[in-house]
C-alpha positions as a Markdown table, in Angstrom:
| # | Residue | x | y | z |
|---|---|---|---|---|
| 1 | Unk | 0.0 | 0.0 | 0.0 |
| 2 | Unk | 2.7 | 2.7 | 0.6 |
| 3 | Unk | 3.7 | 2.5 | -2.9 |
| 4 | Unk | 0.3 | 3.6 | -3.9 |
| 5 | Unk | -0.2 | 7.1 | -4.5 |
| 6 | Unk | -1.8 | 8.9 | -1.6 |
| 7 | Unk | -5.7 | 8.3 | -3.2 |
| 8 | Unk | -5.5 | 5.0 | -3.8 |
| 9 | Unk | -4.1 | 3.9 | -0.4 |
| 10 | Unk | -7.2 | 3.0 | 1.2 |
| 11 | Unk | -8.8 | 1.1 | -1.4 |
| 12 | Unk | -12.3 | 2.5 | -1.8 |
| 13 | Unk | -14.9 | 3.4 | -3.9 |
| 14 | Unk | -15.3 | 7.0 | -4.9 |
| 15 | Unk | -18.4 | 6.5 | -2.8 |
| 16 | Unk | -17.0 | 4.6 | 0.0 |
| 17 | Unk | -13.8 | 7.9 | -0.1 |
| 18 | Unk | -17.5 | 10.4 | 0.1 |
| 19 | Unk | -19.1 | 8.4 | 2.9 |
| 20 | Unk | -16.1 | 8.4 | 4.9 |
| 21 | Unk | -15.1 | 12.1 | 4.0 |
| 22 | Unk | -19.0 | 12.7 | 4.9 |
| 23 | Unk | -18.4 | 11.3 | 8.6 |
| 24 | Unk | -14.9 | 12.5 | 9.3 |
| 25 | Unk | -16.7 | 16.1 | 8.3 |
| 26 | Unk | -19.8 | 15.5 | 10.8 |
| 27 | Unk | -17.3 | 14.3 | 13.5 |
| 28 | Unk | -15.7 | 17.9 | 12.8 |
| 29 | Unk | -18.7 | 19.6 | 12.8 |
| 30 | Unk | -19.9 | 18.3 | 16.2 |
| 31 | Unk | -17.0 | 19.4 | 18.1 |
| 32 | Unk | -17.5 | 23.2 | 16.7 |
| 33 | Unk | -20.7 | 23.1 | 17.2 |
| 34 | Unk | -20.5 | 22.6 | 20.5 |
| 35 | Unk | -18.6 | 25.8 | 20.8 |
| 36 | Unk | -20.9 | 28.0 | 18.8 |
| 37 | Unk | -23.5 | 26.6 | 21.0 |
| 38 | Unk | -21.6 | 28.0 | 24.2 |
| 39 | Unk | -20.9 | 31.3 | 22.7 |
| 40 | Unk | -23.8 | 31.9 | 20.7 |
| 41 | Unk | -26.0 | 31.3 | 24.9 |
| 42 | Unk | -23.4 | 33.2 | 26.5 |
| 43 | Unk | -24.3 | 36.4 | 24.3 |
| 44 | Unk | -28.0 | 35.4 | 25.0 |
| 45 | Unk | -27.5 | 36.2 | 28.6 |
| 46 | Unk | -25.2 | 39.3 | 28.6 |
| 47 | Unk | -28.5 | 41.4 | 27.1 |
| 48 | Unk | -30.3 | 40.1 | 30.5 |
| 49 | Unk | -27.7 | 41.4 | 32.5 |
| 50 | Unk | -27.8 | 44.0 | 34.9 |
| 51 | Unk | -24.9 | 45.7 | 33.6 |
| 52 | Unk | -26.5 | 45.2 | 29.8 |
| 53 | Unk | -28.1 | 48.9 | 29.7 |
| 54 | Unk | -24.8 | 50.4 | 30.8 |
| 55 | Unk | -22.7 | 49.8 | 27.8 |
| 56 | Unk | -21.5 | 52.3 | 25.4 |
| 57 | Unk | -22.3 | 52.5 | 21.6 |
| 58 | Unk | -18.8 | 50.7 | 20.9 |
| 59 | Unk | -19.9 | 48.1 | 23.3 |
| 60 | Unk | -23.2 | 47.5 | 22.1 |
| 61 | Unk | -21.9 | 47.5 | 18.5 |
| 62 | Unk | -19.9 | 44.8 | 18.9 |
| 63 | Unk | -22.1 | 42.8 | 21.1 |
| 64 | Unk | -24.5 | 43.0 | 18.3 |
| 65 | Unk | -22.0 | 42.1 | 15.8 |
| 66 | Unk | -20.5 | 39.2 | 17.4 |
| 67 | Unk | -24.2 | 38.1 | 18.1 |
| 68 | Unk | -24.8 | 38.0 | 14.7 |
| 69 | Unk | -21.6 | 36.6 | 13.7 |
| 70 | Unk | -22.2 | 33.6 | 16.5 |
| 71 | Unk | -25.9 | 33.2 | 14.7 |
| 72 | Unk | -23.8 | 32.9 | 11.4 |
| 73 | Unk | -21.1 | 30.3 | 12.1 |
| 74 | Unk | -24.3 | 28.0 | 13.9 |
| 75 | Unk | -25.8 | 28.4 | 10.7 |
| 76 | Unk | -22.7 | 27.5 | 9.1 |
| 77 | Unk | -21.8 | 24.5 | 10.7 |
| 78 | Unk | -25.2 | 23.2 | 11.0 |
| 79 | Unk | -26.0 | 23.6 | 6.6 |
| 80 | Unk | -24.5 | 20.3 | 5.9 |
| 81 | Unk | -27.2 | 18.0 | 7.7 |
| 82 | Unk | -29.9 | 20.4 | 6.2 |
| 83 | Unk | -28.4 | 19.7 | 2.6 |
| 84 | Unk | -27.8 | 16.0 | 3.1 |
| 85 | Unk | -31.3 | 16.1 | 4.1 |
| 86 | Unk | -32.7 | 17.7 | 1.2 |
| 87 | Unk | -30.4 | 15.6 | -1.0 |
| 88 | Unk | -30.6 | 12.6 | 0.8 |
| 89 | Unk | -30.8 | 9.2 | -1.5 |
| 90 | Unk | -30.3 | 11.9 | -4.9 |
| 91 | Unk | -26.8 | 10.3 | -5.5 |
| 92 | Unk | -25.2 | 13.5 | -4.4 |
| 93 | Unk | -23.2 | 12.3 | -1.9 |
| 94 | Unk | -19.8 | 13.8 | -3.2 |
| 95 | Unk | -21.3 | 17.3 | -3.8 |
| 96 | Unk | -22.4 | 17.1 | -0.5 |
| 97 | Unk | -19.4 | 16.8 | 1.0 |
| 98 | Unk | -17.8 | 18.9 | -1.1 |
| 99 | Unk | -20.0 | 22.1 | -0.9 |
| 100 | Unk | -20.1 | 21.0 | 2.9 |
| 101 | Unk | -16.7 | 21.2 | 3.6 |
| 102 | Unk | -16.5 | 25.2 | 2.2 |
| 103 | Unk | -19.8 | 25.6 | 4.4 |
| 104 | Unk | -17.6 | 24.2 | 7.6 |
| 105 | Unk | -14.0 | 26.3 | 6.2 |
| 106 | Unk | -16.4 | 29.6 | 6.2 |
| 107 | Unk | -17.9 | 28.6 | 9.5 |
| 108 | Unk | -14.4 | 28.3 | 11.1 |
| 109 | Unk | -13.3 | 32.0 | 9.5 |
| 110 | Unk | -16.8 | 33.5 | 11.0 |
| 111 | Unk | -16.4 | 31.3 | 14.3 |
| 112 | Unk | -12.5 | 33.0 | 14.7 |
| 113 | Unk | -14.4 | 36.6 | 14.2 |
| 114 | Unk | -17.0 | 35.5 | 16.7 |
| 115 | Unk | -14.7 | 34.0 | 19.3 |
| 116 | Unk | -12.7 | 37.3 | 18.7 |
| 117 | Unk | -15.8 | 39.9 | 19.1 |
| 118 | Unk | -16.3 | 38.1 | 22.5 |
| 119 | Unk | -13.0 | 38.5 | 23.8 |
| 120 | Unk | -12.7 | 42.3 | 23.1 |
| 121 | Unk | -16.2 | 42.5 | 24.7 |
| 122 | Unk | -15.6 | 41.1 | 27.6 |
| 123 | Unk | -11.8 | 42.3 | 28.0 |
| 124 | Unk | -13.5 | 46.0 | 27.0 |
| 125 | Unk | -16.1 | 46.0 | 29.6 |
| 126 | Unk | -13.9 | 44.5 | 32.2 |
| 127 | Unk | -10.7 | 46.6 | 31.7 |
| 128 | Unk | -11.3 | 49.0 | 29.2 |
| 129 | Unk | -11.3 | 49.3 | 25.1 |
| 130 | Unk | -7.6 | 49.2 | 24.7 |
| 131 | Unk | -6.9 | 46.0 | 26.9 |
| 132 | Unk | -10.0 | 44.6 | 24.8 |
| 133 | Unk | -8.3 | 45.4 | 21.1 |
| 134 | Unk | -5.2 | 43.8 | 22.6 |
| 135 | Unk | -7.3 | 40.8 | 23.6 |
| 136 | Unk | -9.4 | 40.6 | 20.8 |
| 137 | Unk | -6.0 | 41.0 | 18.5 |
| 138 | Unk | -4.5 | 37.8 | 20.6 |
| 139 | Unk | -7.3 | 35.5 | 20.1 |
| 140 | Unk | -7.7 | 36.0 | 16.3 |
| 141 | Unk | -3.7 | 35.6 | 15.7 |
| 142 | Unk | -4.3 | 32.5 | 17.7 |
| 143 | Unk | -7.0 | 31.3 | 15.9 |
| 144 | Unk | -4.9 | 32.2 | 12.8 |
| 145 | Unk | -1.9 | 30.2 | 13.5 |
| 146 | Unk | -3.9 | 27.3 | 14.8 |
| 147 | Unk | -6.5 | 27.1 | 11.9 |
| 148 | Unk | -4.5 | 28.6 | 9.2 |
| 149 | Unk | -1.0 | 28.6 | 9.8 |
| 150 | Unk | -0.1 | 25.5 | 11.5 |
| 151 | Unk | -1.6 | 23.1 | 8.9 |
| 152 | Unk | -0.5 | 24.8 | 6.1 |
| 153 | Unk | 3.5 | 24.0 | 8.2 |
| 154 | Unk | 2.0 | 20.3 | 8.6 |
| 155 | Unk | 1.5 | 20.3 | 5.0 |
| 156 | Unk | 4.6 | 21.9 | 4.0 |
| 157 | Unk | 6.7 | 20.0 | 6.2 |
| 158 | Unk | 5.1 | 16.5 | 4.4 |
| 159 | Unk | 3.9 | 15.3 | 7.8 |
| 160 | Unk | 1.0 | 14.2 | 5.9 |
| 161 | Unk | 2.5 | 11.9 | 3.3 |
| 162 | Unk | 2.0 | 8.5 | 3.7 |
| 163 | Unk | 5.8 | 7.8 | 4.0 |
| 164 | Unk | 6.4 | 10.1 | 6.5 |
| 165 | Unk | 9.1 | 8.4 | 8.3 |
| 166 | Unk | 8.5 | 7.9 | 12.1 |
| 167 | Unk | 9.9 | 10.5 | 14.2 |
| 168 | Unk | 12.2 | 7.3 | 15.6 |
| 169 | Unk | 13.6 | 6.6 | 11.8 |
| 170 | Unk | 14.7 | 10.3 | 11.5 |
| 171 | Unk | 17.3 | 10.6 | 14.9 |
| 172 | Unk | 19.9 | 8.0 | 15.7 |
| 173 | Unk | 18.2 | 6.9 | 19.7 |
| 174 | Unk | 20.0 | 7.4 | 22.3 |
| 175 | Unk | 22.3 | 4.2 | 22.4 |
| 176 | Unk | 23.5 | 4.1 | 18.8 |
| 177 | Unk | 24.7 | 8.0 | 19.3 |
């Protein structure tokens, strides 16, 4: 198998390759989710809050906005069971996947704004605008080099080849040094 190139190595159908892409997506999807979920009720509460009415336009404004961003990453991450519903036994299972996995790349790009929005609002209120750009700015570069940068490295670095030596093939061990 490892002399196979790197789409033939599991021996599958084009279907089979969709039906597993479909579920590694899904398994994906439910761990965001559940963070969306958790943000999107956490700025639920904050408008029942006592201190709610004492925010400033800037405050409000991005309250709003990270609201509505939260609202848009749920709805993001949650399209892809709607269209495999709507498409379900219409032999459009690679579509699916495929047009689900943008929906899932653009919920991760709105998620990062959201999870950002909610830091500087938070930071704001608490210690003031400039602590809460500064915050804001340290979450998204974060986010950047987590969900952007590093797997672009992984890539680059040919982790993900299939004959990827282990990390033990690469460095003499200790007792043949």
């Amino acid at each position: 198998m490892a002399d196979r190139p790197p789409d033939q190595a599991r021996n599958e159908t084009p279907l089979e390759r969709s039906d597993r892409n479909f579920a590694e997506l899904l398994q994906e999807l439910r761990v965001t989710q559940t963070g969306v979920q958790i943000l999107f009720a956490f700025l639920l509460t904050l408008a029942f809050t006592p201190r709610f009415p004492s925010l400033d336009t800037v405050q409000r404004a991005t309250y709003v906005t990270t609201l509505l961003l939260a609202v848009l990453a749920a709805a993001l991450f949650t399209a892809p069971a709607a269209l495999h519903r709507s498409l379900f036994q219409q032999n459009a299972k690679p579509a699916i996947v495929q047009i689900s996995s943008r929906l899932a790349t653009a919920g991760l790009g709105v998620l990062m704004l959201a999870f950002t929005g909610a830091v500087l609002l938070v930071v704001n209120v608490s210690l003031g605008l400039g602590a809460g750009i500064a915050a804001g700015g340290g979450t998204l570069l974060v986010c950047v080099g987590l969900w952007g940068v590093l797997p672009r490295l992984v890539r680059r670095t040919g982790l993900t080849s299939p004959r990827a030596p282990a990390p033990t093939d690469r460095e003499p061990s200790e007792r043949t040094r």
